[in-house]
C-alpha positions as CSV (number, residue, x, y, z in Angstrom):
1,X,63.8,-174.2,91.2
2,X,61.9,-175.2,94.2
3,X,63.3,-177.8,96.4
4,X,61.2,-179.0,99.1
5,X,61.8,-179.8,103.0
6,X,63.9,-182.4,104.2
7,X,62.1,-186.0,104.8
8,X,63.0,-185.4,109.0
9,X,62.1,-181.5,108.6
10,X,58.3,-182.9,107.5
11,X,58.6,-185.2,110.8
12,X,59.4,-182.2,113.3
13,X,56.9,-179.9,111.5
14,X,54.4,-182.6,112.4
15,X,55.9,-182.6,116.0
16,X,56.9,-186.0,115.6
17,X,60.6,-185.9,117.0
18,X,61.4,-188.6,118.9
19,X,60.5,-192.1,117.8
20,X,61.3,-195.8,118.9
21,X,63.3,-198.6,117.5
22,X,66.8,-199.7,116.1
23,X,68.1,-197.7,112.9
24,X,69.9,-199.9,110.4
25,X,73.8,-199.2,110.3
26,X,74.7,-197.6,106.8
27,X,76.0,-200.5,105.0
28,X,79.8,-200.7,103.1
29,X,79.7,-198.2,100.0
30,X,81.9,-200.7,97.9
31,X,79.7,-203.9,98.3
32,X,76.2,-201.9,98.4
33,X,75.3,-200.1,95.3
34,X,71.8,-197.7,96.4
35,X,70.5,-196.4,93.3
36,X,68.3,-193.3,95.0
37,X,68.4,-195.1,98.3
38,X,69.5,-194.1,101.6
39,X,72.7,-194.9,102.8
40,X,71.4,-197.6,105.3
41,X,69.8,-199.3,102.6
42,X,71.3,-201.5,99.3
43,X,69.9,-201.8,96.0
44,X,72.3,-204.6,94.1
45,X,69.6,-206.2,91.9
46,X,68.7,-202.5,90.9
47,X,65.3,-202.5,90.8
48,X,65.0,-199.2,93.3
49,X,63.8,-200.8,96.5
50,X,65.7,-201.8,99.6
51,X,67.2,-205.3,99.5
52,X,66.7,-207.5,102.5
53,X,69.6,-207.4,104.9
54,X,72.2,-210.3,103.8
55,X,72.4,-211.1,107.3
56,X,69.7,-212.8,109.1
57,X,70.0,-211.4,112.4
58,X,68.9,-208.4,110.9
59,X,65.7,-209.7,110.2
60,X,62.6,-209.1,112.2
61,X,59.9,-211.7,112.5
62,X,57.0,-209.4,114.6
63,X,54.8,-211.3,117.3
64,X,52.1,-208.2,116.0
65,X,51.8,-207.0,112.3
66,X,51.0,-203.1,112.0
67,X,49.1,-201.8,109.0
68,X,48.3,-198.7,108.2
69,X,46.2,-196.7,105.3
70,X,47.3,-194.0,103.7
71,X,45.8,-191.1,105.9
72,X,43.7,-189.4,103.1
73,X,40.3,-189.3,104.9
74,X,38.8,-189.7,108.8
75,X,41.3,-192.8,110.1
76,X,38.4,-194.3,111.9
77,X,36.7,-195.0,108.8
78,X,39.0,-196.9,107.0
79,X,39.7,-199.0,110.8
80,X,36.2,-200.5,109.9
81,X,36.6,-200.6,106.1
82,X,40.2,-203.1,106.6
83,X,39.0,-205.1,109.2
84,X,38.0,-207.9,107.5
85,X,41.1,-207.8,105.2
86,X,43.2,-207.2,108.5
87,X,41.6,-210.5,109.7
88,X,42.2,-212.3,106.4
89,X,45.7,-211.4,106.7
90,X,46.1,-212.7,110.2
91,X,44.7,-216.0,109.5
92,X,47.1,-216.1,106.5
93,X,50.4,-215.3,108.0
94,X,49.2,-217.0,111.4
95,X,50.0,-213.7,113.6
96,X,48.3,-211.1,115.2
97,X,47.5,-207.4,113.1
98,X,47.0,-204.0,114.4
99,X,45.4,-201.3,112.3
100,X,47.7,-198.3,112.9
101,X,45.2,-195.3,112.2
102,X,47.6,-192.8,111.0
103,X,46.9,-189.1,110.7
104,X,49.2,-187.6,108.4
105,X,51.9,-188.8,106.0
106,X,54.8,-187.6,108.1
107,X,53.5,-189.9,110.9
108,X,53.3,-192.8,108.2
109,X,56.9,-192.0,106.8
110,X,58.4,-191.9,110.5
111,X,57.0,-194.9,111.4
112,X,58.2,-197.1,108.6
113,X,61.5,-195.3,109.7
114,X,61.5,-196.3,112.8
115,X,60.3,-199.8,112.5
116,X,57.0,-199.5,114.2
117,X,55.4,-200.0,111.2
118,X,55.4,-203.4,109.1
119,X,52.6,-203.4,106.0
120,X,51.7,-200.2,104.5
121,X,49.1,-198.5,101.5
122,X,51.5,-195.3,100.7
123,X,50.0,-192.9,98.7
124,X,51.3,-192.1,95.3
125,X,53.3,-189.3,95.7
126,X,54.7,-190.4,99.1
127,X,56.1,-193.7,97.8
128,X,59.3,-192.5,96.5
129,X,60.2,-191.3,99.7
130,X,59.0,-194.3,101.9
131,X,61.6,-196.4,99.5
132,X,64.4,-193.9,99.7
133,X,64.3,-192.9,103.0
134,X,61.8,-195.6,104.8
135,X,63.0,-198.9,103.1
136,X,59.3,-199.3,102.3
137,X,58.9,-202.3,99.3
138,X,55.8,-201.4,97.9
139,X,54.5,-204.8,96.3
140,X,50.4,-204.3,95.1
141,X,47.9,-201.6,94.1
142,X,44.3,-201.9,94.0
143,X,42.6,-202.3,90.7
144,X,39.2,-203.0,89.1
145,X,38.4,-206.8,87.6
146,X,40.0,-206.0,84.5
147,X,43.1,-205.1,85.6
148,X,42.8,-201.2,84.8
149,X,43.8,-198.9,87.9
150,X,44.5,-195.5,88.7
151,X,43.2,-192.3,89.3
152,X,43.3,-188.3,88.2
153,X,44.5,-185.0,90.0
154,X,42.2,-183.0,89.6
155,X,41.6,-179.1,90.1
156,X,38.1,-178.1,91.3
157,X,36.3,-174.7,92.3
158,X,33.3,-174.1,93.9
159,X,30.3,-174.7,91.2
160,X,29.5,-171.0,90.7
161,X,33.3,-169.8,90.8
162,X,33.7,-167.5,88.1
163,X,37.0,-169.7,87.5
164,X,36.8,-171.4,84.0
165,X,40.6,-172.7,83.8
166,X,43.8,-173.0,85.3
167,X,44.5,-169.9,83.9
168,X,42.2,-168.1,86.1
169,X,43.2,-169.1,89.2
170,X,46.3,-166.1,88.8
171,X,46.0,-163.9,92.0
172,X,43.5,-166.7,93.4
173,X,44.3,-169.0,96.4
174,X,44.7,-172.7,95.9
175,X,44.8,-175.2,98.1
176,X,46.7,-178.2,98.2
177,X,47.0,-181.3,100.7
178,X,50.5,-181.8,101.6
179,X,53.8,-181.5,100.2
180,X,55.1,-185.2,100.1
181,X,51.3,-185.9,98.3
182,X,51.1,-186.4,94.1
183,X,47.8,-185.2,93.3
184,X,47.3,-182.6,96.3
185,X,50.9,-181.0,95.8
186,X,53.4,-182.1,93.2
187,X,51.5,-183.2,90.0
188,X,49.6,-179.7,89.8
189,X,52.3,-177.4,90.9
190,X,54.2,-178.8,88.1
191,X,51.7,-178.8,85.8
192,X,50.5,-175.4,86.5
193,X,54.1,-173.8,86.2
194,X,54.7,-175.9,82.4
195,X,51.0,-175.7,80.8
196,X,49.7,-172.4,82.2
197,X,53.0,-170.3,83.4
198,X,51.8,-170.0,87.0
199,X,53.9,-170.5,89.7
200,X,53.2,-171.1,93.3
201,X,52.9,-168.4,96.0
202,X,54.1,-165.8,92.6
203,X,51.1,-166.1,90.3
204,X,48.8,-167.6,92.9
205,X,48.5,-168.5,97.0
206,X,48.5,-171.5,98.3
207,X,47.0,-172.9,101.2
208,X,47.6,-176.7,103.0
209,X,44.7,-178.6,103.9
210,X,46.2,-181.6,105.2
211,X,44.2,-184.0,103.4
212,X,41.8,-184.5,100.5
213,X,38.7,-184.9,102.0
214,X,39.6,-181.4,103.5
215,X,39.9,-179.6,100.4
216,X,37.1,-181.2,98.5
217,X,34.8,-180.1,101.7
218,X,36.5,-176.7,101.8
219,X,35.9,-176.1,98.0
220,X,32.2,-177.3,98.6
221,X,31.4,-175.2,101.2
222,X,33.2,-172.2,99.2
223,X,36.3,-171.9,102.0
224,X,38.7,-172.6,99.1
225,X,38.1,-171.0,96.1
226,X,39.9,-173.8,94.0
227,X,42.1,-177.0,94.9
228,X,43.9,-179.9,93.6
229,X,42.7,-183.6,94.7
230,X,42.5,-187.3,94.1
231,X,39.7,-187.7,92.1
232,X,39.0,-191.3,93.3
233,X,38.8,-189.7,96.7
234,X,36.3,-187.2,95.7
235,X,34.3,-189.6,93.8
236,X,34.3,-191.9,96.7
237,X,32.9,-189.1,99.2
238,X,30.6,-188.0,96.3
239,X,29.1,-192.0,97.2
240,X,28.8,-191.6,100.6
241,X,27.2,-188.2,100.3
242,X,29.5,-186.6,102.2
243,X,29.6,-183.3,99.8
244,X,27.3,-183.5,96.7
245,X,28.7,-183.9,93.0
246,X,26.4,-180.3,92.1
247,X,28.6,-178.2,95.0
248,X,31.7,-178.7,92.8
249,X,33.5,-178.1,89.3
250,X,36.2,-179.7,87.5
251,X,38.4,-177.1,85.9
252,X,41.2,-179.5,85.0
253,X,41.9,-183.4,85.0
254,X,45.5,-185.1,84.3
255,X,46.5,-188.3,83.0
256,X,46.3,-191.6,84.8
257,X,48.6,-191.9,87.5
258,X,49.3,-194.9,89.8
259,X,47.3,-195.3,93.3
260,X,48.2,-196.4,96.7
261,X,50.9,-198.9,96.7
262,X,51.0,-201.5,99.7
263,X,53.9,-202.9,100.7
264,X,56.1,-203.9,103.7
265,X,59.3,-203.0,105.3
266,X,62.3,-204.5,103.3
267,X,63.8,-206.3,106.6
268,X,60.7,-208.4,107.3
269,X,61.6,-212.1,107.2
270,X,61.4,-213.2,103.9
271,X,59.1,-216.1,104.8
272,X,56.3,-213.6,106.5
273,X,56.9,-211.3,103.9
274,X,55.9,-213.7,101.4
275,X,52.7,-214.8,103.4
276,X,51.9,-211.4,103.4
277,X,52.3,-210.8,99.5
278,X,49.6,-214.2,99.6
279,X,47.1,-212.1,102.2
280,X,46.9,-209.4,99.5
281,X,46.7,-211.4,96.3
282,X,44.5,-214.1,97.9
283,X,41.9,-211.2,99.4
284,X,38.0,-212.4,98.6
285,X,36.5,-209.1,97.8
286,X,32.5,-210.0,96.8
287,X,30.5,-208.6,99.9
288,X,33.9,-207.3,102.0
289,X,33.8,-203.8,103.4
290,X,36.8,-202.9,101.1
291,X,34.6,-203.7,98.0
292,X,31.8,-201.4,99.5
293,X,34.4,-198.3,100.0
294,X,36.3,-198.7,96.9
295,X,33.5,-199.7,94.7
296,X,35.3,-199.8,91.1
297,X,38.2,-201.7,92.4
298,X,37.9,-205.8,92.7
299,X,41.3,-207.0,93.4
300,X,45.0,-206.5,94.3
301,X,47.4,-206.5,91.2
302,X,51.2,-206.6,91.6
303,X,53.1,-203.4,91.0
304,X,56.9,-202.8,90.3
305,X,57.9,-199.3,91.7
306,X,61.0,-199.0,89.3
307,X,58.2,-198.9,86.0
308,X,55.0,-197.9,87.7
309,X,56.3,-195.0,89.4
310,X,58.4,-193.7,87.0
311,X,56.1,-190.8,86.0
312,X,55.9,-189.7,90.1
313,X,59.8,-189.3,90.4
314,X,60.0,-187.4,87.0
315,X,57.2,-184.8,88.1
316,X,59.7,-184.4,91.6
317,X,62.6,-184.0,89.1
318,X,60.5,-181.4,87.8
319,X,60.0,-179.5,91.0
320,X,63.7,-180.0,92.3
321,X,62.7,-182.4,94.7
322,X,65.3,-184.6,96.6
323,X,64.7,-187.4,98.4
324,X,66.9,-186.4,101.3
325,X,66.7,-188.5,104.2
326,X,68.6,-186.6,107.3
């Protein structure tokens, strides 16, 4: 069974080896119970997220928040789309916030490490990780008026492909996004290996993008000849007329899974980190730039990552993936 990099082996493929800030000491195995967690982190109320540090000292109260968005499309988009939520939260927690435009989810992952980063959207697949190896706290998720959120991997060709199902893509080359992502990596090699018998780099090739917005441009303009995506990120470059909806096929589409989850680092100051829960879930999103990029969503529910991402850690368990955080 496949088992997948090390957390810091993703870092130094990035070329992202040396970083700043204090590591937490690994805390006393008898009085810190850690569920999946890292060693530096404790999980006693066991609901599989870092507990704040029991000592205050430990806590970090930032003159500067730093945000960042999960680095699935061009980062300077998405500067312009949060900056009026970026200002909502600054006037709510009374501090200064940076937009940190990162470009890949290595970068992301190392700087939640490191603790140069304080508020984060993780995407789906990356979130078990960012909690086990990051002591990332993920706290909301986007989701439409009525509550509903989500989205679908989906596997997509070329319109005129001569690919019908997964089954045809044997001996073909698909690409995928990145190996920490849900949709662009683990949901589909999974499912491909248990529906259709087809294993990575045996039955087919694979090929990394790097991001979804590269593979659904790639499989419109026929460089890929099939690969596995976010649908709500394709649909939302399908608004913007970035590729058009006739380019591209559907040749497979999964259940619901959960969508970027925001959170903070689990030794912010409790009382910021509770103003910042109130930025989120306090957001006005009629006429805001967010509302205009992520058109079916209208709000910020809250999100629990023991339930809600119970389906993303099965599907690692799946493909032998360990959260290992060396």
């Amino acid at each position: 069974m496949r088992k997948t990099r090390t957390f810091l082996s993703l870092f130094l493929a990035a070329g992202l080896i040396g970083f700043a800030g204090t590591l937490a000491t690994p805390a006393a195995a008898e009085d810190c119970p850690r569920s999946f967690l890292d060693e530096r982190y404790c999980d006693r109320d066991g609901n599989l997220t870092a507990d704040l540090p029991t000592d205050p000292s430990e806590w970090v109260d930032p003159d500067t928040i730093i945000f960042s968005y999960t680095p699935v499309e061009d980062p300077a988009v998405y500067q312009k789309v949060w900056d009026g939520f970026i200002a909502h939260m600054s006037e709510t927690t009374g501090k200064k916030v940076a937009f940190f435009p990162v470009q890949s989810n290595a970068a992301q992952l190392e700087a939640l490490r490191s603790g140069r980063l304080h508020v984060a959207g993780v995407n789906t697949g990356s979130n078990p990780i960012a909690v086990a190896c990051a002591g990332f706290v993920p706290f909301a998720m986007m989701a439409s008026e009525d509550g509903s959120y989500g989205y679908e991997m989906e596997i997509i060709v070329p319109a005129d492909s001569p690919v019908q199902t997964p089954a045809d893509l044997k001996g073909k080359t698909l690409a995928f996004t990145a190996p920490t992502s849900n949709s662009g990596f683990k949901a589909p090699s999974a499912i491909l290996k248990a529906e259709f018998n087809l294993e990575a780099d045996k039955d087919y090739q694979t090929a990394f993008s790097g991001k979804h917005d590269n593979s659904v441009i790639g499989v419109a303009n026929k460089d890929y000849e099939a690969a596995a995506v976010a649908n709500s990120v394709m649909n939302r470059m399908f608004d913007r007329d970035v590729v058009k909806r006739d380019q591209i096929r559907s040749i497979y589409k999964s259940q619901t899974f959960p969508t970027t989850g925001y959170g903070y680092a689990y030794n912010l100051d409790p009382t910021l980190a509770a103003k910042i829960e109130q930025a989120f879930f306090t957001f006005d999103w009629e006429g805001s730039a967010l509302k205009q990029e992520f058109q079916k969503e209208g709000k910020f529910v809250a999100i629990y990552h023991k339930t809600d991402w119970d389906i993303i850690r099965k599907i690692d368990r799946t493909n032998g993936i360990t959260y290992e955080c060396k």
